[in-house]
C-alpha positions in Angstrom: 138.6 -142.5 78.3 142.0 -140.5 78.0 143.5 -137.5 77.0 144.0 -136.6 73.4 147.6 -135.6 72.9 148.6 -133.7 69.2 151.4 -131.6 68.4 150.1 -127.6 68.7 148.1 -126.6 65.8 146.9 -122.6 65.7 144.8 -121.8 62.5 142.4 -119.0 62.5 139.6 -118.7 59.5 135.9 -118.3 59.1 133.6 -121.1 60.5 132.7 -123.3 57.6 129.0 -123.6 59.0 126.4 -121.4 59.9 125.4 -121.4 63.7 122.1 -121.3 62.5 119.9 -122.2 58.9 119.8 -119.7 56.3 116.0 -117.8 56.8 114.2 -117.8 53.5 114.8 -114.2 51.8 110.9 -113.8 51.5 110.7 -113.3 55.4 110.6 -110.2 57.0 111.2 -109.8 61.4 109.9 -106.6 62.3 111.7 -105.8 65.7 109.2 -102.9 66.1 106.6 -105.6 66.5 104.0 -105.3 69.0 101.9 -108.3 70.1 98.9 -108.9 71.9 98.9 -110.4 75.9 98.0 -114.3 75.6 97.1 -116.4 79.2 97.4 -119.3 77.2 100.5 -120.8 75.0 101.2 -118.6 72.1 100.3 -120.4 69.0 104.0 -121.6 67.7 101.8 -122.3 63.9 101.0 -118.2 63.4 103.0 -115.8 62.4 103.4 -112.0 63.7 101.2 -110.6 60.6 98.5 -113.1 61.2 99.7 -115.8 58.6 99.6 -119.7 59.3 102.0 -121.8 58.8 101.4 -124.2 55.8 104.9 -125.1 54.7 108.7 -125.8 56.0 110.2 -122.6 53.8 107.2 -121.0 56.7 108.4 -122.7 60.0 111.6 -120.6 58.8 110.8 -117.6 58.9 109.0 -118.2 62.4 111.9 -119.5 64.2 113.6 -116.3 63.1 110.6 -114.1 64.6 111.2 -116.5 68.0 115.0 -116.2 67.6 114.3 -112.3 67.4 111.3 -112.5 70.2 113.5 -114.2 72.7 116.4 -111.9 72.4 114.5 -108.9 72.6 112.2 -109.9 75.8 114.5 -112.1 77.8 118.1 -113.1 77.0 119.6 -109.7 75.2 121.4 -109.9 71.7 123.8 -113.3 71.0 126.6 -111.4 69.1 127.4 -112.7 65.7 130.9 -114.2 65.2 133.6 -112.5 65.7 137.1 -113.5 64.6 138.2 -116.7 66.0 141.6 -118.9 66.6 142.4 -121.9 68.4 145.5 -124.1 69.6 145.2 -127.5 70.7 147.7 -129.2 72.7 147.7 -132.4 75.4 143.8 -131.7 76.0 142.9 -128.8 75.5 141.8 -126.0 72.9 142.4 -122.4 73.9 139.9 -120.6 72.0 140.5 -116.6 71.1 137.7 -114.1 69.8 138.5 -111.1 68.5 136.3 -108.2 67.7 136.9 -104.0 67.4 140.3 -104.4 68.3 139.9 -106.6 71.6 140.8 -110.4 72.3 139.1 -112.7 74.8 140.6 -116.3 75.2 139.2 -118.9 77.0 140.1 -123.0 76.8 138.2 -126.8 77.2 139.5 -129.8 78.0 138.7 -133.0 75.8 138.7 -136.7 77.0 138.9 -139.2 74.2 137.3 -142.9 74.2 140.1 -145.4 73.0 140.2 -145.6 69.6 141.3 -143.3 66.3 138.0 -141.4 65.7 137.0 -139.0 64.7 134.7 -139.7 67.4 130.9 -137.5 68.5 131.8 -135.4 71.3 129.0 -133.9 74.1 129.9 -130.1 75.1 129.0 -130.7 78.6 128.7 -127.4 80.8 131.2 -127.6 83.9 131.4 -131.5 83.0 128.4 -134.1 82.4 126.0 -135.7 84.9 124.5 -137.7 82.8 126.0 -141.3 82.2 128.3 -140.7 78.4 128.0 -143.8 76.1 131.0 -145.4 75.5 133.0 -144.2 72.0 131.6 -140.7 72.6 134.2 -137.9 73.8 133.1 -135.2 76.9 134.6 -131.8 75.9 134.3 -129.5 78.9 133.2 -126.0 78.4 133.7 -123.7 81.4 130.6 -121.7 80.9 131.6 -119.1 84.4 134.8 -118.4 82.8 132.7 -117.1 79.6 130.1 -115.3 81.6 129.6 -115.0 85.3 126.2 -115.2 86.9 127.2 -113.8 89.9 127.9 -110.2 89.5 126.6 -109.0 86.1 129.7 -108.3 83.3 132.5 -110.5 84.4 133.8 -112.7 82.4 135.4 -113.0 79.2 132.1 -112.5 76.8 132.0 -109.3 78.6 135.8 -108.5 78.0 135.0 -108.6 74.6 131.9 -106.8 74.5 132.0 -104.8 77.5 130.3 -105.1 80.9 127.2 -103.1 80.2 126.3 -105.5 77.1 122.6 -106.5 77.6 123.4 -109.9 77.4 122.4 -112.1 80.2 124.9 -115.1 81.2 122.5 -117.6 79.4 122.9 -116.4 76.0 126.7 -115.6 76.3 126.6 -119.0 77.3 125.3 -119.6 74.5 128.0 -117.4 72.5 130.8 -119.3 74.0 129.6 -123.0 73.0 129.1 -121.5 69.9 133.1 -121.0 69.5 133.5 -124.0 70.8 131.9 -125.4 67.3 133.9 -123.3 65.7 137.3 -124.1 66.9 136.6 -128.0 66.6 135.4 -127.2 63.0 138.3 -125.2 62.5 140.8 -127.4 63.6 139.6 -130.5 62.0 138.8 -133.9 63.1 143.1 -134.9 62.3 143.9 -132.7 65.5 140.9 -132.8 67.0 139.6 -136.3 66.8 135.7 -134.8 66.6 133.3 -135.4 64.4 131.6 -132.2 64.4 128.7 -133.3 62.8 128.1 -135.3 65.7 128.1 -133.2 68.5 125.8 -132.9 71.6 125.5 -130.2 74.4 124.3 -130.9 78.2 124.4 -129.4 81.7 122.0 -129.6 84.8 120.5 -127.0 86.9 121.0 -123.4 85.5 123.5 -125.3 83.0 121.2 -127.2 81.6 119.0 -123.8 81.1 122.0 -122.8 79.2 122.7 -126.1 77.5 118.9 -125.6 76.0 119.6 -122.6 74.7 123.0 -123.4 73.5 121.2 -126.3 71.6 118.5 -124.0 70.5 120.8 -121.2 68.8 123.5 -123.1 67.2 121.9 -125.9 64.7 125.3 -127.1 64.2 124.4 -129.4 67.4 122.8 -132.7 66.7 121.6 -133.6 70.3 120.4 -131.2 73.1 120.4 -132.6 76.6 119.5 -130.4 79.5 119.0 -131.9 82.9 116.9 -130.6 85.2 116.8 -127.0 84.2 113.3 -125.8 85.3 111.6 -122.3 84.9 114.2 -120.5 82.0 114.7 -123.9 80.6 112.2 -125.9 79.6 109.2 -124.5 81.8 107.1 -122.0 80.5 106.8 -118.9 82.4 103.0 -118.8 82.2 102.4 -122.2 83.3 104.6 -121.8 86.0 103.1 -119.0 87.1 99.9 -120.0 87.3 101.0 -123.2 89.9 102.9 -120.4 91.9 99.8 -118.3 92.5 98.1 -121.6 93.2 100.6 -122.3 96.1 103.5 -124.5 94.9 106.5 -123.3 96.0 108.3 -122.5 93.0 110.7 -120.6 90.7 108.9 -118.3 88.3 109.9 -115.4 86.2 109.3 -112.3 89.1 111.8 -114.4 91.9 114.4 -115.4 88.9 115.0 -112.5 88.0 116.1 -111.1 91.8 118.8 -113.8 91.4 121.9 -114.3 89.5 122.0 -112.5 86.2 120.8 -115.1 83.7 118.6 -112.6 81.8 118.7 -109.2 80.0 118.2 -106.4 82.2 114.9 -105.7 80.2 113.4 -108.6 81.2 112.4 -107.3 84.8 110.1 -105.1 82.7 108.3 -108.7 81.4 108.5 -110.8 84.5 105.4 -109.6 86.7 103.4 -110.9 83.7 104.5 -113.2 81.3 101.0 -113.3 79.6 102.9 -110.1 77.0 105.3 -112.6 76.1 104.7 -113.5 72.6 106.3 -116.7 72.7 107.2 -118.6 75.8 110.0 -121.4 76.2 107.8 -124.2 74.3 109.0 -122.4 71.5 112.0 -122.3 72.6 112.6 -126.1 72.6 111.1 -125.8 69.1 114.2 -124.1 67.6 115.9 -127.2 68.0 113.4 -128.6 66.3 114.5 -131.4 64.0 117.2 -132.1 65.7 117.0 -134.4 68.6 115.9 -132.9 72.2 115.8 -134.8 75.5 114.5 -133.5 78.5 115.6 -134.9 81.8 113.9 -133.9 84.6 113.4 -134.8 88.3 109.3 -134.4 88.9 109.9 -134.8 93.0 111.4 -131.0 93.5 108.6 -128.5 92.9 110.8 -125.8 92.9 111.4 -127.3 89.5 108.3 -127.0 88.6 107.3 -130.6 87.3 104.0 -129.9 85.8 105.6 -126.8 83.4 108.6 -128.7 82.0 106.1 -131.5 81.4 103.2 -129.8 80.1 105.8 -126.8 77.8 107.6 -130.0 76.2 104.5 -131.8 75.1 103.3 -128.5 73.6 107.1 -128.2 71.9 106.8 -131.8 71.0 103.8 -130.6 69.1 105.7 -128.6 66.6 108.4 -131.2 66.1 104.8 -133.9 64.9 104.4 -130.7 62.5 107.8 -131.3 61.2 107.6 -135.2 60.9 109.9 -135.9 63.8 107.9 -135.8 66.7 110.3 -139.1 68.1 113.1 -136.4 68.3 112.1 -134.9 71.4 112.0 -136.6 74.4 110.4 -135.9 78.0 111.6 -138.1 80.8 110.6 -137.2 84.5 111.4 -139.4 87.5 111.6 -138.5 91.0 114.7 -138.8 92.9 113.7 -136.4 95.7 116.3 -133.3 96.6 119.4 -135.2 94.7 119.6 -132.8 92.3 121.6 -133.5 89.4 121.8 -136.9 90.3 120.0 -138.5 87.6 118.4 -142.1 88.4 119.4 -145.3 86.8 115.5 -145.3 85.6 116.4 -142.9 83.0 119.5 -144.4 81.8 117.7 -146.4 79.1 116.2 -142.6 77.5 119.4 -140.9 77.4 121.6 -143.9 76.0 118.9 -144.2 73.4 119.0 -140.3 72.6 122.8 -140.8 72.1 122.6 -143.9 70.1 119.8 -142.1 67.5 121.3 -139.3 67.4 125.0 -139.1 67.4 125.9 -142.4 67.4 124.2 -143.4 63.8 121.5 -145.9 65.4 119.0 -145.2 63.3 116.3 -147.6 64.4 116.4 -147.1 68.0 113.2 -146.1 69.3 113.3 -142.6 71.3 109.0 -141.9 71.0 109.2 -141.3 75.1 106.6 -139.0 76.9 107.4 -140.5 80.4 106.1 -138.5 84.0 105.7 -140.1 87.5 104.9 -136.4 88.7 102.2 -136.2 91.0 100.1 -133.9 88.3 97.4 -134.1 86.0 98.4 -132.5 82.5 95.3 -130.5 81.2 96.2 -129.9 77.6 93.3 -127.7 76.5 94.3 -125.1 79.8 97.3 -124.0 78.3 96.7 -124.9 74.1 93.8 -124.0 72.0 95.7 -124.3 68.7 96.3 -128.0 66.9 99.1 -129.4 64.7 99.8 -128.1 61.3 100.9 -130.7 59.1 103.8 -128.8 57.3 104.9 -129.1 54.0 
């Protein structure tokens, strides 16, 4: 791969796309809403006044109600767009958002396959550790310059916004890869080389936490990719739970939440029992929902928590068979022991076919994979007693 090299180009406008799909004008989010306690997986097919889904207008409105739900319990407020302007020069965009009369900048650096392009592009957090097909660019998006984990308010989200914004690092992760769209769309695929209707987002560990979320509140990516990321990624906090009181030793909400600063401060008030959660992180995964999902995980590190990534992605996975595209997510698990973020040559075939489907225009490639070796047994009817709604 090399380095793209343009002549500087600043432009600053409007972001031609929406970060996420217009929500019918016949839904209503109350953020007042209360919601009863639920041991078992909130049903993703009702809505908060009782109604079930029937049609697609529907599923609308209820990813605005889980957009609205996981703000409000666990991540804090994404910020709409501010302002934003961008420069690109020898590899690299500098990216500055202005809001109120403050500026934040912050910069990626893109490597280019050979070729002319406009070429897909994977936003990969801190760089990739998954294997990148060839003819596919890596920008790379410096998610601790946006947001620090590690105190709370550092960082150039919180320069912006201010250090005492309820935001956790997650979703102003999820801010910044949002600019990131918006100075590739902004710059344009001549000085850019990027298709940006062909772009993918990945990270492992707590990156790939972020890179889910990214994925899930910007639908301006095609392919979501996160490696590894465990509880606050695609585990579900209640099932996780439960094999924490049962003795595995593993990450749940009440120890995550001791750590680095990932989550709204208001989410300590949820953690010691996730069971008021109205939603939990299978809906989540359904945000990105049609878009294609892969999750990579490693089923030999508990602290993972194999069986909850597993079992919250086959109950996502039954919202995208709602929406005609249950082949667009994809679980893969393989044990590699404590190499984390070291993914396995076993699972090279299920990414490359995820990147082929989805953002390299390989239509026919088969990506219907529901693969564990974990040491589990899945018990469906534990954690679901609601069934697919064929959506219209």
């Amino acid at each position: 791969m090399k380095l793209f090299s343009i002549a500087a180009l600043t432009l600053t406008s409007l972001v031609t796309a929406q970060e996420v799909s217009p929500t019918p004008t016949t839904c209503t989010v109350d953020p007042n809403a209360t919601y009863p306690t639920s041991a078992k997986l909130p049903d993703p097919f009702l809505l908060a006044d009782g109604k079930r889904l029937a049609t697609k207008d529907e599923w609308a409105c209820k990813r605005a109600e889980i957009r609205d739900q996981i703000q409000r319990y666990e991540l804090g407020p994404k910020p709409p767009k501010p302002t934003v302007s961008a420069t690109a020069s020898s590899g690299r965009i500098n990216i500055v958002s202005s809001e109120g009369g403050k500026s934040a900048s912050f910069s990626v650096s893109i490597k280019l396959p050979s070729g002319t392009g406009p070429f897909p592009a994977v936003i990969a957090f801190e760089g990739a550790s998954i294997p990148i097909p060839a003819g596919v660019a890596t920008v790379t998006f410096p998610n601790h310059d946006v947001a620090a984990d590690d105190p709370r308010g550092k960082g150039k989200f919180y320069d912006l916004y201010g250090s005492s914004h309820s935001a956790g690092a997650l979703i102003a992760w999820a801010w910044g890869v949002s600019r990131v769209v918006d100075a590739l769309e902004q710059l344009g695929p001549d000085a850019t080389k990027i298709d940006t209707k062909r772009l993918a987002v990945t990270g492992c560990s707590r990156n790939g936490k972020g890179a889910l979320i990214a994925g899930a509140f910007d639908d301006r990516i095609a392919l979501v990719l996160p490696q590894e990321g465990g509880s606050g990624g695609p585990g579900c906090w209640r099932i996780v739970a439960d094999i924490k009181k049962n003795g595995t030793k593993t990450e749940d909400a009440t120890q995550i939440i001791t750590g680095d600063s990932w989550f709204a401060t208001s989410f300590t008030k949820y953690a010691p029992d996730t069971t008021v959660l109205p939603y939990d992180h299978h809906m989540l995964m359904a945000l990105v929902a049609p878009r294609g999902l892969l999750v990579i995980e490693n089923s030999g590190i508990d602290y993972l928590g194999p069986i909850s990534t597993y079992g919250c992605s086959v109950a996502a996975r039954m919202v995208y068979e709602s929406l005609g595209a249950k082949d667009a997510l994809g679980i893969t698990q393989a044990s590699h022991g404590n190499s984390h973020c070291q993914m396995p040559s076993s699972q090279n075939a299920e990414v490359a076919a995820f990147f082929n489907k989805f953002l390299l225009g390989q239509s026919t490639v088969s990506t219907d994979v529901v693969k564990t070796d974990g040491k589990f047994t899945w018990y469906a009817g534990q954690w679901i007693d609601w069934t697919i709604q064929t959506l219209s």
